[in-house]
Each structure stands twice: as C-alpha cells, then as structure tokens.
C-alpha positions in Angstrom: 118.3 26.8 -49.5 117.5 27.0 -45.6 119.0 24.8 -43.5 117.1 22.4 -42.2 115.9 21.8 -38.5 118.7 19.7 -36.8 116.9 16.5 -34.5 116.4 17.4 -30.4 120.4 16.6 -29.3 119.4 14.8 -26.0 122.5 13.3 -26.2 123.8 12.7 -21.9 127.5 13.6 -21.9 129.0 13.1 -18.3 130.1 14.8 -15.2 131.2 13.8 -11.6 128.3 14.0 -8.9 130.5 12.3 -6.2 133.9 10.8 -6.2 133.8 7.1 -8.5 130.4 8.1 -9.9 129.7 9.2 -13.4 126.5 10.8 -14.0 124.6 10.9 -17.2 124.3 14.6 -17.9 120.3 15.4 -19.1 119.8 18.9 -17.7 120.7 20.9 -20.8 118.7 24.6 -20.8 118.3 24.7 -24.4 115.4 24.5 -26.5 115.5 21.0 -27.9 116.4 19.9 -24.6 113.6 21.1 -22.4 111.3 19.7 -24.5 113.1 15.9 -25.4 111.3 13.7 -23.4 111.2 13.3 -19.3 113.8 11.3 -18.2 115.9 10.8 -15.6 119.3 9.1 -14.4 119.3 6.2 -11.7 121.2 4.0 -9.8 120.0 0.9 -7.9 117.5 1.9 -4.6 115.7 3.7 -7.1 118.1 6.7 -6.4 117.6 9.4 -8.4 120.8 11.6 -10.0 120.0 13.5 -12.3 116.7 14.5 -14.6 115.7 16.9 -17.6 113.9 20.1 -17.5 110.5 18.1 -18.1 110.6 15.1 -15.9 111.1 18.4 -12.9 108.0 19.9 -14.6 105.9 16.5 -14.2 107.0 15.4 -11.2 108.6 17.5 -9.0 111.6 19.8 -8.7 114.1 18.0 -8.0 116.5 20.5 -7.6 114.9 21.7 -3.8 115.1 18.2 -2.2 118.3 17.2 -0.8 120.1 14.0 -1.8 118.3 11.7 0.4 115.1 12.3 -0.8 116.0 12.2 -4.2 114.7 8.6 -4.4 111.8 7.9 -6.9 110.7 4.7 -4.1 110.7 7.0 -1.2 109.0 10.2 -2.8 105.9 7.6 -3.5 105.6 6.3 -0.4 106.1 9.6 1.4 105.2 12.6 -1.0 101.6 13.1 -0.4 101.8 15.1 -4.1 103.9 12.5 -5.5 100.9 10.0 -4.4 98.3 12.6 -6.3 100.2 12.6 -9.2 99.5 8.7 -9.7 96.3 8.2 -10.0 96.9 4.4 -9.7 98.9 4.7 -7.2 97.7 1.1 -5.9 99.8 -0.5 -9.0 102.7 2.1 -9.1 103.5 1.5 -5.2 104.0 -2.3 -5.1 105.8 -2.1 -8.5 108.3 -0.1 -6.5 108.5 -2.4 -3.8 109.4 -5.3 -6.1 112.3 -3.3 -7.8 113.6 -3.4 -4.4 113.2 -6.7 -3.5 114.7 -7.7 -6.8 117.7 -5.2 -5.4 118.0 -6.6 -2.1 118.6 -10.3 -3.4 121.3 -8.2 -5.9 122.8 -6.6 -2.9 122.2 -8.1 0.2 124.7 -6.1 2.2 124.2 -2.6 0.5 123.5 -0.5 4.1 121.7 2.7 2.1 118.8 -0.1 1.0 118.5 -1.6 4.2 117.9 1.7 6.0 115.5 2.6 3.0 113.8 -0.2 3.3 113.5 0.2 7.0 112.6 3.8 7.1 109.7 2.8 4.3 108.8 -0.1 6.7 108.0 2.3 9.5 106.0 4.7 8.1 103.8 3.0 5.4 101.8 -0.3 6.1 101.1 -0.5 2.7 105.1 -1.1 2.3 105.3 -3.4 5.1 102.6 -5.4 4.0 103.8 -5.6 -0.1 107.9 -6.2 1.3 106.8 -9.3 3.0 104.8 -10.6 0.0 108.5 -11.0 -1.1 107.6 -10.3 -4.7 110.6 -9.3 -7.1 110.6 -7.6 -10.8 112.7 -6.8 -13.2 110.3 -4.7 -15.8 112.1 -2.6 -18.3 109.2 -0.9 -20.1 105.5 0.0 -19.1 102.7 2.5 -19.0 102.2 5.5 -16.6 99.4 7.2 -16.0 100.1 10.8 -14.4 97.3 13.4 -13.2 98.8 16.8 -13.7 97.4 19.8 -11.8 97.3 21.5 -14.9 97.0 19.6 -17.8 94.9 16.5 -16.4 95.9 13.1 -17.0 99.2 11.7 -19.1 99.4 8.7 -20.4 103.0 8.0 -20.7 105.0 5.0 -21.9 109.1 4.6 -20.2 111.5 2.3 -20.9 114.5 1.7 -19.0 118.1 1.9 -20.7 121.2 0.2 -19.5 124.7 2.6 -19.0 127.2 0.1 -20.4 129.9 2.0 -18.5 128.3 1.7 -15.2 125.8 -1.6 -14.8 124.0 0.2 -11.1 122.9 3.3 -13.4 119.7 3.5 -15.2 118.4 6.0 -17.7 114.3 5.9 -17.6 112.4 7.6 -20.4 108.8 8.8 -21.0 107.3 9.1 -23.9 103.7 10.0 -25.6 102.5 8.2 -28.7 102.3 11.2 -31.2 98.9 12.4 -32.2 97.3 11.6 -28.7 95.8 13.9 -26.5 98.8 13.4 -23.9 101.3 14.2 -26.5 99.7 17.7 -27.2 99.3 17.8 -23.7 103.2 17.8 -22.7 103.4 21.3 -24.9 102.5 23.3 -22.1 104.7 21.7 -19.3 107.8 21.8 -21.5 106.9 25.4 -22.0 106.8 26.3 -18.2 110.2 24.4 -18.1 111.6 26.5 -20.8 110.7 30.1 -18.6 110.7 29.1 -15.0 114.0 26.9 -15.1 114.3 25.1 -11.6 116.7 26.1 -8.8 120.1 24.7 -9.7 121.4 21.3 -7.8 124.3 23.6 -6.3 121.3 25.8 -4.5 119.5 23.2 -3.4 118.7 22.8 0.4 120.7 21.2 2.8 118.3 20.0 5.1 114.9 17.9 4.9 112.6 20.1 3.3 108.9 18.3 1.8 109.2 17.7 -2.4 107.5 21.0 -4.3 105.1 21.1 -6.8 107.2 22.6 -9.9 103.5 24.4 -10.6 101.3 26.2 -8.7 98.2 24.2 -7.4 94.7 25.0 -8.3 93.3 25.8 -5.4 
C-alpha cells in the first residue's frame, strides 16, 4: 500500500542570530518548505529576522540587504519596489506607522526605534505627517493586496503569531483562500524559489546596498 504524502513540515526549529536572541528557523530548502506559505520572523520595530523561501520570492530577497535594512517599516517607506508591490500603499503605510507608535508607548527608551523613527521622519513627509497623528494599533490579522511583476495581483490574508519563549518576536503568515485565482497564482513563485534559491544570510552584503527584486522586471 503506498505511503501516503506526509503534511508540508513548516515546523521553525531555532538557532542563534545574535548573542540572547533565538530566531525562529523558516528557511528550510526542501520541497514542502519552499512552498508552505510566506512568512517571516520579527521582533518589535518591525525588524525582520528571518523569512521562508516564498515570502523572499514576493517581496524581496532578503538575503542581499544588510541587517539594517531588514526592517519591513523602513523597506515601505524607502524601497521604491517595495512601494510598487502595494498597490494600496496609502493603507499599508500608515498601518506601519501605527505599529510603531503602539511600540514607542511599549518602549519608550528603546534607541534602535527612536533613530528609526527619526531617519523615517526625515525622508518621507508622508511618515511625518501619519507619526504626529499619534495613532496606535495593535492588529493581528488582515488582508494584503500584492502586485507581482509576474503573476499580477495577490490577494493574501496574514495573521500574526505570538513566540511564547520570546514576547518581542513575531511570526507573520500569508495565506491564499484555496480555489482562488491568488492561490493558483503562488504556484509559480514558489517554483522560482525552489530553482533560484536566494544568496545565503552569511553572503550577504556588508554595506548599504538598495532591496532587489528576487525576479527579473518586465521591462
């Protein structure tokens, strides 16, 4: 009798990424892997620590930005393809800015947010003008809406999960209702991800370098 299929084993297991800091491990190269759904790991500032073969292949590869710009509020305030990639970018920008907000009343002394926050301050009026609305949030699920450059637009649900271990990380999560057209559509990314793996986080540059488009552009 054939065995049957085991379930996609996106199960995180954990390594060090700094000293005191577990990570959630979702980078696995195998099949079931590459094609669970995007996700990625995060601490508060909207830092961003780890991700899955997928969430590279939506978004950008990770992998080639260096540890400062690894930060999901700063990419969509200063990506200019990060900003294409949402085609309501108008909702997905301020929704940001609240999550911060909410963080800064958390953590009113944490230096890394204040500089964030300054930085984001400086080069986007758009952020100036939503951080003094002093608006805060603390949403746990929603609906995306991404515009690849090669399969069009996603429309993708994430939820947020709590690490029990470690209250400041985050595990977010997107998802496709089955039987839509942006469920079929994520066949082709995870694909891509399966033959043209990203750089590994130990190659990654060491200096400022813009975020990458994980496809080529249409041009």
């Amino acid at each position: 009798m054939p065995r049957a299929r085991r379930p996609p084993s996106w199960r995180p297991e954990q390594h060090i990424a700094e000293p005191g800091l577990a990570v959630l491990d979702i980078t696995g190269r195998d099949e079931d892997t590459v094609r669970a759904p995007p996700g990625r790991a995060g601490r508060r500032r909207m830092d961003i620590l780890a991700w899955n073969p997928l969430a590279a292949a939506l978004l950008t590869d990770f992998s080639q930005l260096t540890d400062k710009q690894r930060n999901y509020a700063r990419l969509i305030f200063s990506d200019p393809e990060m900003r294409r990639r949402y085609p309501n970018w108008e909702k997905v920008a301020p929704d940001c800015v609240t999550f911060l907000r909410m963080e800064d009343a958390r953590h009113p002394d944490d230096p890394s947010l204040t500089e964030l926050v300054g930085e984001l301050s400086i080069k986007d009026p758009h952020f100036r003008q939503w951080w003094a609305a002093h608006n805060v949030a603390a949403q746990t699920t929603g609906v995306k809406t991404l515009r690849h450059p090669l399969v069009g637009e996603l429309t993708l649900d994430w939820e947020t999960l709590a690490v029990a271990a470690d209250p400041d990380q985050q595990l977010v999560v997107w998802t496709a209702t089955p039987g839509t057209p942006s469920h079929d559509s994520l066949d082709f990314p995870a694909s891509w991800a399966t033959t043209h793996p990203p750089t590994t986080t130990d190659n990654a540059p060491g200096t400022d370098t813009q975020a990458a488009a994980p496809f080529p552009l249409p041009q």
